[in-house]
C-alpha positions in Angstrom: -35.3 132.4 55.2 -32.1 133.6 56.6 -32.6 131.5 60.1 -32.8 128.5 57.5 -29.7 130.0 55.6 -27.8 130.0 58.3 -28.7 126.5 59.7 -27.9 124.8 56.6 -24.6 126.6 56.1 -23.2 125.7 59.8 -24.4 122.2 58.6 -22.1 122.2 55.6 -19.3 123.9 57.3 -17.3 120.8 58.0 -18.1 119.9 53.9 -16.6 123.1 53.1 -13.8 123.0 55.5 -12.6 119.3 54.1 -12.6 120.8 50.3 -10.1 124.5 51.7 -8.9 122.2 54.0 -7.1 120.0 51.1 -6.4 123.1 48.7 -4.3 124.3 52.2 -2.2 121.0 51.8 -1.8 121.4 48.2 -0.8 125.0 48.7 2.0 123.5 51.3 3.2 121.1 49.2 3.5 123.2 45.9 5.5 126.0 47.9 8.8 124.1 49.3 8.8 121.3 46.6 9.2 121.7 43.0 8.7 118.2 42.2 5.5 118.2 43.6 4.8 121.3 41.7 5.9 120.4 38.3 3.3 116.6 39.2 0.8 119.2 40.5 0.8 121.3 37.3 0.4 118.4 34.8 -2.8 116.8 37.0 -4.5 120.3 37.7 -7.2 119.7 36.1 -8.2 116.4 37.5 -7.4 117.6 41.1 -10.2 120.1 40.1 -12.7 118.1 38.7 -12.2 115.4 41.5 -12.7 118.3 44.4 -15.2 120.1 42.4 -17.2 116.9 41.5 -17.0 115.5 45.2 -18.1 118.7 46.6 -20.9 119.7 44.7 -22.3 115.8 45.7 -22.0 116.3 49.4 -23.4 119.3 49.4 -26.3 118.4 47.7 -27.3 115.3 48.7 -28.2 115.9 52.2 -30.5 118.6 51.3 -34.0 116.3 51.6 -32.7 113.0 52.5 -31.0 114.0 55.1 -33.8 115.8 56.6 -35.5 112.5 55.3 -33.3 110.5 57.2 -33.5 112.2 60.4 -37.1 112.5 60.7 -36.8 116.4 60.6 -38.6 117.1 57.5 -41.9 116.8 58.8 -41.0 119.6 61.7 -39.9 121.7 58.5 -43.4 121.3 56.5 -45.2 122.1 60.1 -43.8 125.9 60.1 -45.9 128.4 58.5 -43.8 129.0 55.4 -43.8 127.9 51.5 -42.1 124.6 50.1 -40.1 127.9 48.1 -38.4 129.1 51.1 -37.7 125.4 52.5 -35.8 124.8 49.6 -34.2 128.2 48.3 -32.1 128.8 51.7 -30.9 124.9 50.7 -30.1 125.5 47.3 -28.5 128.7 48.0 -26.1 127.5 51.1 -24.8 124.6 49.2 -24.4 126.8 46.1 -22.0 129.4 48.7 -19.9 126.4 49.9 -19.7 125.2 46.2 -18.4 128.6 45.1 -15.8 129.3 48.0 -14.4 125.5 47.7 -13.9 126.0 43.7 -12.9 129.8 44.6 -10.4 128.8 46.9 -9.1 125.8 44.8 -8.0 128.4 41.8 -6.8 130.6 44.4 -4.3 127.9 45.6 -3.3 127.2 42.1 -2.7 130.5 40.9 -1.1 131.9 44.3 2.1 129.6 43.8 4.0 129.8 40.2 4.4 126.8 38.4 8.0 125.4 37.3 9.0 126.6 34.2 10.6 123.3 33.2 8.0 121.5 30.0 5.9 119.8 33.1 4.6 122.9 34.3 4.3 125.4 31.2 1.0 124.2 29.9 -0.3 125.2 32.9 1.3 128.4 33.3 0.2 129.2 29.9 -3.5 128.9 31.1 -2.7 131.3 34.6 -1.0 133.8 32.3 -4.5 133.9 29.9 -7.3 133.7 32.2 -7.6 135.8 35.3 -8.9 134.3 38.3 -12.1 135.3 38.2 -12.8 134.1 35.4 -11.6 130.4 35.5 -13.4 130.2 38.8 -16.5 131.1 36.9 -15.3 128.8 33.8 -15.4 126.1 36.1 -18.1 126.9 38.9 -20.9 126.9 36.2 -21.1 123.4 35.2 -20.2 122.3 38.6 -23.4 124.3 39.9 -25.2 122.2 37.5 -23.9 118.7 38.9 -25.0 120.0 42.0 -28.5 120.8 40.9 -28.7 117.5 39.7 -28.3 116.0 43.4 -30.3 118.3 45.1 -33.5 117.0 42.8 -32.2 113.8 43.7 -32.2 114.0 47.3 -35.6 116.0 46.7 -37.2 112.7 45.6 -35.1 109.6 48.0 -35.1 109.3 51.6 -31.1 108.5 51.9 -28.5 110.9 50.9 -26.2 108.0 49.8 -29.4 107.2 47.5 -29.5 110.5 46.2 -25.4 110.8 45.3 -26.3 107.7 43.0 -29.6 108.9 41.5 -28.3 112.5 40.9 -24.9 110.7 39.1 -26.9 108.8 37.2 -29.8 111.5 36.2 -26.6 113.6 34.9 -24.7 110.5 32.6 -28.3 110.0 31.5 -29.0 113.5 30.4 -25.5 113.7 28.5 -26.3 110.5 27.1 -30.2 111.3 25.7 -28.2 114.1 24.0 -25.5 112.0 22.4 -27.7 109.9 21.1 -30.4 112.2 19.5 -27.3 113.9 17.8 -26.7 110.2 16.4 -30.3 110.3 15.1 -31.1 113.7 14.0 -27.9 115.4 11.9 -29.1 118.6 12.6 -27.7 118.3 16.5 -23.9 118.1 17.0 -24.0 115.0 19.5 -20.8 116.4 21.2 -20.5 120.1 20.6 -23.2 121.1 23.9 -21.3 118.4 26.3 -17.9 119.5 25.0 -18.5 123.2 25.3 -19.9 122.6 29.2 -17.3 120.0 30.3 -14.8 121.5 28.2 -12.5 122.2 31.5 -9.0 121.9 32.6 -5.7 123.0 31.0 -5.7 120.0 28.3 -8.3 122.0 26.5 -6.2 124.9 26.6 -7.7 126.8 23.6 -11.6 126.2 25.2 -10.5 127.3 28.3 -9.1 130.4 27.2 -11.8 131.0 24.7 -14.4 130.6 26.7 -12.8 132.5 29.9 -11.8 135.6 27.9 -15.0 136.3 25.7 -17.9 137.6 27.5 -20.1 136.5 25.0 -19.1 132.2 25.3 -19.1 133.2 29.1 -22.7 134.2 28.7 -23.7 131.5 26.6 -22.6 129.4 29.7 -24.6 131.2 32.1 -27.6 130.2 30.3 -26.9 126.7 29.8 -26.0 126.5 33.7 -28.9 128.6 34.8 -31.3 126.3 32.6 -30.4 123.3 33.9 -30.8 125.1 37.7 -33.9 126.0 36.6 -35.5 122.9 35.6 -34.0 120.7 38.1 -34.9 123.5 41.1 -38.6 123.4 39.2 -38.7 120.3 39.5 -37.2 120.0 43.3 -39.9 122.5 44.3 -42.6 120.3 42.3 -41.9 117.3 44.1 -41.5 118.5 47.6 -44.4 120.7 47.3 -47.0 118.3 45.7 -45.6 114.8 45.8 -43.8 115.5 49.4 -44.7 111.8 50.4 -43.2 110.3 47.1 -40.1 108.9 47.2 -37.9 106.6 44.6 -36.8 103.3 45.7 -33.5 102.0 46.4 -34.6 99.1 43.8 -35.7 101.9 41.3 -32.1 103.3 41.4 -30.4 100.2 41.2 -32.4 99.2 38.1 -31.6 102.9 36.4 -27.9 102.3 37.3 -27.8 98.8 35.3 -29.5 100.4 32.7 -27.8 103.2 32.1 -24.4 101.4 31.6 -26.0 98.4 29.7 -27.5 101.4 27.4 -24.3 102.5 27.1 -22.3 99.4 26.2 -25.2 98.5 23.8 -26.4 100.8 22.2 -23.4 102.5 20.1 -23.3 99.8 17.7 -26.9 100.1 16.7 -27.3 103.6 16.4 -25.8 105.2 13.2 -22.3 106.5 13.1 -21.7 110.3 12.7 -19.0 109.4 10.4 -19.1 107.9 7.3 -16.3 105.6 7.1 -14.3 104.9 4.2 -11.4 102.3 3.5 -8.9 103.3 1.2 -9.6 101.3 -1.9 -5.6 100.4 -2.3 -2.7 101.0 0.0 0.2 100.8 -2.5 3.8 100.6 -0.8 6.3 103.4 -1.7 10.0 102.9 -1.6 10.9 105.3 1.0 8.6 108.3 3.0 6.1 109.6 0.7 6.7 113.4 0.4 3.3 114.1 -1.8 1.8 113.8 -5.4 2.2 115.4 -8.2 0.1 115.5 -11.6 2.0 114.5 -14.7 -0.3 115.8 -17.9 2.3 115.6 -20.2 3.4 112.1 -19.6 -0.6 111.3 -20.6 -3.8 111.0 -18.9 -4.2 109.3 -15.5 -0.1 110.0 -15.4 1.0 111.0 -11.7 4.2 110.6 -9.6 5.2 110.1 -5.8 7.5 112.6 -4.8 9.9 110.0 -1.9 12.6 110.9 0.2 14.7 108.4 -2.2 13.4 110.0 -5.9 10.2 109.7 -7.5 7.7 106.9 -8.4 5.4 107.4 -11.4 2.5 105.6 -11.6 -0.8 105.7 -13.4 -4.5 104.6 -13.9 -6.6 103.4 -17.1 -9.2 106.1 -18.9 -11.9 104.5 -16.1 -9.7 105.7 -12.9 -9.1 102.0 -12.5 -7.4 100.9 -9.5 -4.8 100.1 -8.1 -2.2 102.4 -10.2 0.0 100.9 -12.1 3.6 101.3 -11.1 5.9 102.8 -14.2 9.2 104.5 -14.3 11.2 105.0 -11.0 14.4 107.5 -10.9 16.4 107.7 -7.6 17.7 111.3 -6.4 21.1 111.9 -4.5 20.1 112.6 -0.8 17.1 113.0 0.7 14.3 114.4 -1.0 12.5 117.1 0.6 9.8 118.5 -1.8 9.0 118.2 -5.4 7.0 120.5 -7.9 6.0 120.7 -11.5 7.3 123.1 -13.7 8.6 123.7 -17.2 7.1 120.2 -18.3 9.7 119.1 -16.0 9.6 117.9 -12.3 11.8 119.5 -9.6 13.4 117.9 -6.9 14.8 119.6 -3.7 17.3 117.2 -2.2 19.8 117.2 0.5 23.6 117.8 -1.7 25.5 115.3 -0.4 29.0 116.5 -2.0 31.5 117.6 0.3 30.1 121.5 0.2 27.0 120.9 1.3 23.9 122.8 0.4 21.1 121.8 -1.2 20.7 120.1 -4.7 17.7 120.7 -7.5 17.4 117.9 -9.5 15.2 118.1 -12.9 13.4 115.3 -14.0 12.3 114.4 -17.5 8.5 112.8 -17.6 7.6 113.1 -20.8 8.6 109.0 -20.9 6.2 107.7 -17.5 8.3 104.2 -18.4 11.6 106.0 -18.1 12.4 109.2 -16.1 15.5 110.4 -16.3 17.8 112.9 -14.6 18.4 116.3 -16.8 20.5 118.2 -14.4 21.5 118.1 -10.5 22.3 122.3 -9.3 23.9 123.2 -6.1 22.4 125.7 -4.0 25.0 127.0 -1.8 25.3 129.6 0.7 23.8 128.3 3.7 25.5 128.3 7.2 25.6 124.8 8.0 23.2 122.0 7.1 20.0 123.4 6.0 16.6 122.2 6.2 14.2 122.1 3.2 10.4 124.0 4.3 9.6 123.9 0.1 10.1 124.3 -2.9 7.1 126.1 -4.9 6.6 128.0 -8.4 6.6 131.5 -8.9 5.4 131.0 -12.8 6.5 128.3 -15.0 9.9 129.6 -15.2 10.6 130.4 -11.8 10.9 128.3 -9.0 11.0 129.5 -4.9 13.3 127.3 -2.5 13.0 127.7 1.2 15.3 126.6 3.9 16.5 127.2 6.9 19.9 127.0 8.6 21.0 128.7 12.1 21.1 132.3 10.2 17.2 132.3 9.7 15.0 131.3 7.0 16.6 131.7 3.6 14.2 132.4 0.6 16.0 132.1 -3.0 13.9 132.6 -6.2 15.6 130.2 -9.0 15.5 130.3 -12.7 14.6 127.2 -14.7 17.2 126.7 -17.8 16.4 124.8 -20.4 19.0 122.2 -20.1 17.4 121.7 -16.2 19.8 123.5 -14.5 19.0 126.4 -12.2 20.4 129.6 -11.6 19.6 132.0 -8.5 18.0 134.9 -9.0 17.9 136.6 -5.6 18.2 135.8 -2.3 16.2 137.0 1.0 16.9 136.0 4.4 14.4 136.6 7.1 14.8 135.9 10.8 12.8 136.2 13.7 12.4 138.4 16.6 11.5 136.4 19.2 12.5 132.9 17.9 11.1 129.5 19.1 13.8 128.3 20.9 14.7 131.1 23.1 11.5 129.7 24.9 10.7 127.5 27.3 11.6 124.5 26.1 15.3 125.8 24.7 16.8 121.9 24.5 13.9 120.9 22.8 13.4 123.1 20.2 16.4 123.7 19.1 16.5 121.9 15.7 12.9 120.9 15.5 11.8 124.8 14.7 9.8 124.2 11.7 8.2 126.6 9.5 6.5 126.5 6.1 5.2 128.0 2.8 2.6 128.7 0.4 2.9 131.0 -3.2 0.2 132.9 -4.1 -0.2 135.5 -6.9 3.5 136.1 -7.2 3.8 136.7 -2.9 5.1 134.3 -0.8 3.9 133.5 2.8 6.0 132.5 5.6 4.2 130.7 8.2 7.2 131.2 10.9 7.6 130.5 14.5 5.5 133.4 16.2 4.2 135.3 12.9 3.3 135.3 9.1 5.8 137.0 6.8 4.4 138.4 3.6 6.9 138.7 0.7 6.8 140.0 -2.4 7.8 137.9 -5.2 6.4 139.3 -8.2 9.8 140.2 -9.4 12.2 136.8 -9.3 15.2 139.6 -9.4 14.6 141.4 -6.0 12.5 139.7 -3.1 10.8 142.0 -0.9 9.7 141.7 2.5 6.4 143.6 2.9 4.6 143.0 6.2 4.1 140.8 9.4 1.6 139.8 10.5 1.6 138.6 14.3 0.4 134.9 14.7 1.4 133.7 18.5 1.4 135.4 21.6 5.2 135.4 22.9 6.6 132.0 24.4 2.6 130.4 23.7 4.5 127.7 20.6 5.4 124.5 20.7 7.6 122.2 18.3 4.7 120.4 16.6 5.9 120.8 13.1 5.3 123.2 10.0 2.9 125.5 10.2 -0.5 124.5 7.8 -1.4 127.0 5.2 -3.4 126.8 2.0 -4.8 129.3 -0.1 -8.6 128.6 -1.4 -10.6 130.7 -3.7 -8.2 133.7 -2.6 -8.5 133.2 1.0 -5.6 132.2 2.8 -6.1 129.8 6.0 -3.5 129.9 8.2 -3.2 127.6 11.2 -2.9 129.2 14.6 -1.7 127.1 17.6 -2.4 129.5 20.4 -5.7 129.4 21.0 -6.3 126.5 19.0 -7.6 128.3 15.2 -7.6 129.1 11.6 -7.1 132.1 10.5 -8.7 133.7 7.1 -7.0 136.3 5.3 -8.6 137.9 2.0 -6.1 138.1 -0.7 -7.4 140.5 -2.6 -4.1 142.5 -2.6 -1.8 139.5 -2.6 0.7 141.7 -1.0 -1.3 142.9 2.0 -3.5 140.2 3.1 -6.1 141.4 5.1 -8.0 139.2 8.4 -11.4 138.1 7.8 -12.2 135.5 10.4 -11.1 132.6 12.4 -12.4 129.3 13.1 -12.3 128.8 16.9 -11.7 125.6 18.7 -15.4 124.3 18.5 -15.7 124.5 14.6 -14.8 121.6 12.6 -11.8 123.9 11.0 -10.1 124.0 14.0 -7.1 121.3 14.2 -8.0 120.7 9.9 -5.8 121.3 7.5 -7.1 122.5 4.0 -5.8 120.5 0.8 -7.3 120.9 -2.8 -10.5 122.4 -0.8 -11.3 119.6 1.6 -10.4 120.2 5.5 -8.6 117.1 6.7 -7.9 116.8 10.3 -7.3 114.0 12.6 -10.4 111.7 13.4 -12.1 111.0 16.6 -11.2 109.5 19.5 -12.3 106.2 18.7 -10.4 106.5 15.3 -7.5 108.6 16.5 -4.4 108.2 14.7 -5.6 105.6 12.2 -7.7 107.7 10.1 -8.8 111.4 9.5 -12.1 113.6 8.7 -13.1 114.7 5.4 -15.0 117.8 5.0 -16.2 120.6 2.8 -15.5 124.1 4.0 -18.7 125.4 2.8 -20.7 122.8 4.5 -19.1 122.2 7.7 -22.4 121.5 9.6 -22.6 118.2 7.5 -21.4 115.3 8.8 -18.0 114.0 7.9 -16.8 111.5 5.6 -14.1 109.7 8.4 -11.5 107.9 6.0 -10.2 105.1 7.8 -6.4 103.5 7.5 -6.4 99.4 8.1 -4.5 97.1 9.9 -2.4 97.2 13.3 1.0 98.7 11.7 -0.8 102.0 10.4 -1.8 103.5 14.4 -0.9 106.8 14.4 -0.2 107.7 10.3 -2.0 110.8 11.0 -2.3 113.1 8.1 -0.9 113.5 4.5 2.3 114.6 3.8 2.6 116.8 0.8 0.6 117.7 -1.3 -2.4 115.3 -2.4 -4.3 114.4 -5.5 -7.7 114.7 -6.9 -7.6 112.4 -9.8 -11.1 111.8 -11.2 -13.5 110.6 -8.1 -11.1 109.1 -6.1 -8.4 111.4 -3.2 -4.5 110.6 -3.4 -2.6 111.1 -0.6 0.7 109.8 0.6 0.8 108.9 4.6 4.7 107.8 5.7 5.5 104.6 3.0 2.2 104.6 1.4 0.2 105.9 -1.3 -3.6 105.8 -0.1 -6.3 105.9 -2.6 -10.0 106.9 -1.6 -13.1 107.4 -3.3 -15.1 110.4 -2.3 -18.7 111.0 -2.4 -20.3 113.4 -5.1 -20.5 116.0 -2.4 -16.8 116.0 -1.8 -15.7 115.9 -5.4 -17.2 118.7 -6.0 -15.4 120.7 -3.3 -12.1 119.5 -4.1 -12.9 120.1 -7.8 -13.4 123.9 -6.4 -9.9 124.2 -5.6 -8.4 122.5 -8.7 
């Protein structure tokens, strides 16, 4: 077995030596040039899947077919050994030349540091979380099952150009017997397997890192790998041993080929989708952005407004929820509106001030009238260090309101009492900054003035979904804010500038969304004031990337719906399949999710999505959950 060994590896030294050979180039280039390093780090992953893809062919097609193709193999069944130890010297060669070409690959990547300009940080964030070892091993094990694949393919053909095709087209076909049995049977998750082993490459940061650093995903790979190795090596040794004179046709291949992509292209509309789509039942235009909803019971029943960056729309529906709402009363704000709450009987505005002092402005809003809003009282907020930003404005208890905003200084949080005349007057004040703020990272010119953060009230504590961390305050006392905890959220320099923070609280567990690895994270509220971790979701559950309003987890849809619609799910059920709410018509690509908060009115789900108040009608299953959270 070792004689063999050795032959087939001095066979596939020149196969090996092409794949180091152009990791040496790559090395050269990334060292003198940081152009070429900054292209390099945005493409790494292709580079490897293209080396890793074309090596593991060439080394296994040749296996049979080349013997095959020679007229060798009949010298090889002559010697007094076992089809077993033909083929295991093989296997194992090309599986050696496989590892030191994807080995050597990493080696090259991680040996040179990438820019730190925004080309090349995604990629360094990936070196800095993975140790080599490991992402050679991330990558190596699905890569040792495309290779398996060929080397039962040039097991059964007599060309090794044959057995490239047949052992493409036996993988594409497995992945594609699996997609569509998870399109027939709701029990399999058509892309959660294929996801989980081609998950590669620095785009899927948060799998690569997951699955890299815990042993126990790492493990779950090794048995996926080994049983495909297994069956495909069972099934080599089958066909060489028993059926030695067998041999598929160039014609049979050919065929399979056209098959497999007519399958492909025809197929997908007959088969039943894994979402269940919904139109919005109305699309009702708004006056300016939409900022979110707002329920209006004492203006009657069915009674709700739009909180937009120009004011607030009220609008309502007959006893039978019908649709669309009727547009009422309308009452324009000065500024920009920001947020909007109900309290008091009244409704709340948070607007840019737009006198000469600055600040921000608190308008109150009489509904009592849904024909006739008025204005009660406009308040200045002062005391900000240049233009602030609005994060929210929230209740305390039906006296006292909670604004947040942030200027240079930090994050100002000011608890607000409401008068009866409408006014406001401050309370107390607390300003909390950050250690390690967002833009002293690596994208300083960026993210200065797109830093973000948000908040979510809770049993009298506020939480502070910041840059890096989660800031519990105390609020239970309006007269004296108090800091209590922090809770770390990101590891240091891992954020980007992709907008507030999501956070929700759901029968008292707060869900806060984690960017680095991709996550939610649960915390028990049990003791408002010192939340305490219970669990995340990690980047393969349907939580992941969703954002929890009135107990539904919304998130963006698929791929073929991306940016035009979302996903609808229970929490409690998240095995079941979604309900995929779809926008219509060209001008809506890329609404993306709600803004504000939404609406469960009756049957039917309220959200506002940039200019427009979308209405939907959810199944029983749905209403139910967001029902839960009401």
């Amino acid at each position: 077995m070792a004689a063999l060994f050795w032959k087939e590896w001095r066979e596939n030294q020149y196969k090996v030596g092409v794949g180091l050979g152009i990791c040496v180039i790559l090395l050269a280039l990334r060292g003198p040039s940081d152009k070429f390093n900054a292209a390099f780090a945005d493409v790494v992953q292709v580079w490897a899947t293209a080396i890793g893809v074309l090596t593991a062919g060439v080394l296994g097609m040749e296996v049979v077919a080349g013997e095959r193709s020679r007229g060798t193999i009949d010298f090889l069944l002559t010697r007094p050994t076992t089809p077993a130890r033909i083929l295991g010297p093989k296997f194992a060669a090309g599986a050696v030349g496989l590892l030191a070409v994807v080995a050597g690959f990493w080696l090259m990547v991680y040996a040179v540091p990438f820019n730190s300009g925004e080309d090349g940080t995604l990629a360094n964030w990936v070196i800095a979380d993975v140790p080599w070892a490991a992402m050679v091993l991330v990558w190596y094990l699905p890569l040792l099952a495309a290779y398996s694949y060929v080397f039962f393919a040039s097991a059964v053909t007599d060309n090794p150009a044959e057995a490239g095709a047949l052992g493409a087209i036996l993988a594409l076909g497995t992945l594609y017997v699996y997609v569509v049995l998870g399109k027939l049977i709701p029990e399999i998750d058509a892309w959660g397997l294929p996801e989980f082993m081609l998950g590669l490459g620095v785009k899927a940061t948060g799998s690569t890192v997951r699955v890299a650093t815990t042993w126990t995903l790492l493990a779950l790979r090794f048995a996926l790998s080994g049983a495909i190795v297994a069956a495909t090596c069972s099934a080599s040794l089958l066909a060489f041993s028993r059926h030695r004179q067998y041999s598929v046709r160039r014609s049979s291949i050919v065929v399979a080929g056209f098959a497999l992509v007519a399958g492909a292209l025809i197929l997908p509309p007959l088969l039943p989708e894994d979402h269940a789509s919904r139109s919005p039942r109305v699309e009702v235009p708004l006056s300016a952005s939409g900022k979110g909803l707002l329920l209006l019971p004492q203006a009657g029943e069915g009674v709700f407004a739009a909180v937009t960056a120009a004011g607030l729309q009220v609008f309502s529906t007959g006893p039978l929820a019908d649709w669309p709402p009727v547009a009422r009363g309308a009452v324009s704000a000065p500024g920009s509106v920001e947020a909007g709450v109900v309290a008091s009987g009244r409704v709340w505005l948070a607007a840019e001030d737009t006198g000469p002092d600055g600040g921000i402005a608190v308008v109150s809003v009489a509904v009592d009238d849904a024909d006739a809003p008025r204005v009660l009282a406009t308040s200045a907020v002062a005391g900000f260090h240049g233009s602030p930003d609005i994060i929210a404005l929230d209740t305390l208890d039906d006296q006292a309101l909670v604004l947040a905003a942030r200027d240079d200084q930090g994050l100002h949080i000011a608890a607000l009492q409401a008068l009866e005349t409408g006014a406001v007057s401050e309370l107390s004040r607390l300003l909390v900054s950050e250690e390690d703020p967002l833009d002293t990272g690596p994208w300083p010119e960026l993210e200065a003035g797109t830093r973000r953060w948000s908040v979510t009230a809770y049993a009298g504590c506020l939480y502070l979904g910041m840059s890096r961390e989660l800031v519990i305050v105390d609020a239970r006392d309006p007269r004296q804010l108090v800091e209590t905890s922090r809770l770390p959220l990101e590891a240091p320099k891992r954020d980007r500038p992709h907008g507030p923070r999501h956070m929700t609280v759901a029968n008292g567990i707060l869900h806060v969304e984690r960017r680095w690895p991709g996550e939610l994270v649960s915390l028990d509220l049990t003791d408002p004031a010192a939340p305490v971790l219970t669990g995340t979701a990690h980047r393969n559950s349907p939580l992941n990337g969703g954002h929890l309003f009135h107990g539904l987890v919304l998130r963006p849809g698929s791929s073929r719906f991306w940016g035009r619609g979302m996903e609808v799910r229970d929490p409690e059920d998240l095995e079941a399949r979604p309900i995929h709410v779809l926008f219509t018509g060209p001008s809506e690509r890329g609404w993306g999710l709600p803004e504000g908060r939404p609406l469960l009115l009756r049957d039917h789900l309220l959200f506002t999505v940039k200019d427009k108040l979308a209405v939907f009608h959810l199944p029983e299953r749905l209403q139910a959950a967001a029902a839960r959270a009401n």
